[in-house]
C-alpha positions in Angstrom: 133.4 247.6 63.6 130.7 248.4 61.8 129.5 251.7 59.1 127.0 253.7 59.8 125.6 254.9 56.1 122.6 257.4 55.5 119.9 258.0 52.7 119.3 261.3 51.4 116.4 261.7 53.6 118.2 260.9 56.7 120.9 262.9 55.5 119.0 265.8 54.5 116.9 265.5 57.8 120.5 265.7 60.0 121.5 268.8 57.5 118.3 270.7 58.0 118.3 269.7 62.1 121.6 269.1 63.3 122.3 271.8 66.2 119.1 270.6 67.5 119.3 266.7 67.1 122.9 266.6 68.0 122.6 263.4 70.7 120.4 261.8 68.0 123.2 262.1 65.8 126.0 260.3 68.4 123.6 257.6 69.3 122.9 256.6 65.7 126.8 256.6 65.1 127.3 254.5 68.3 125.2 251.9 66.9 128.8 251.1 64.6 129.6 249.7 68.2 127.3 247.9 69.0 126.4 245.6 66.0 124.1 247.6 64.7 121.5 247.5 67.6 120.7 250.1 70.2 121.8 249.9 73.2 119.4 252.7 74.4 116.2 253.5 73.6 113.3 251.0 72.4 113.3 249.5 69.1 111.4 246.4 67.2 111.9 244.5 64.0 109.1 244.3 61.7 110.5 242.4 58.4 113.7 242.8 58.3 113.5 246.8 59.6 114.3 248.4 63.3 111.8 250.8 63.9 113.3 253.0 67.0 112.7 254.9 69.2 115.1 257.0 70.8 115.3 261.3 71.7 111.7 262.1 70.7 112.3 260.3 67.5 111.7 257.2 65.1 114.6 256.0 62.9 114.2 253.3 60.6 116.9 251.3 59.3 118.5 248.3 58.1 121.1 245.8 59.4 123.2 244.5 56.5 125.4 241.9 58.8 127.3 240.5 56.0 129.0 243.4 54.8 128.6 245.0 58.5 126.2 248.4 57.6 123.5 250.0 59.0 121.7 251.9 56.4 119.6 254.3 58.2 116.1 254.8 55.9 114.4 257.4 57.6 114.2 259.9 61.2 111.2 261.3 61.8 109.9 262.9 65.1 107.8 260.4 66.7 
């Protein structure tokens, strides 16, 4: 299974917005199921990044497969 980790933007962003972004929150989660990629939503990598987008907004983040982590960079509303 895999970790779901989050910068301090992403963190800060889920703080400030929670109530509101609540299914945002359990899809990014779900992607510790799922190797790291969505299973809903669209998404494309550019360099090494997912760029996705999913409930009205675009989250950026990383796959580190070795140690099995997704490091989500950034959610903004698309």
């Amino acid at each position: 299974m895999w970790e779901v980790h989050y910068s301090q933007e992403a963190a800060t962003y889920l703080e400030d917005n929670g109530a509101l972004i609540a299914g945002l929150f359990f899809a990014m989660e779900a992607l510790s199921e799922s190797e790291g990629l969505p299973v809903v939503g669209e998404f494309q990598v550019v360099q090494g990044a997912i760029f996705w987008l999913i409930q009205g907004h675009q989250v950026i983040y990383r796959r580190l497969e070795s140690a099995k982590i997704v490091r989500i960079l950034s959610i903004k509303p698309a």
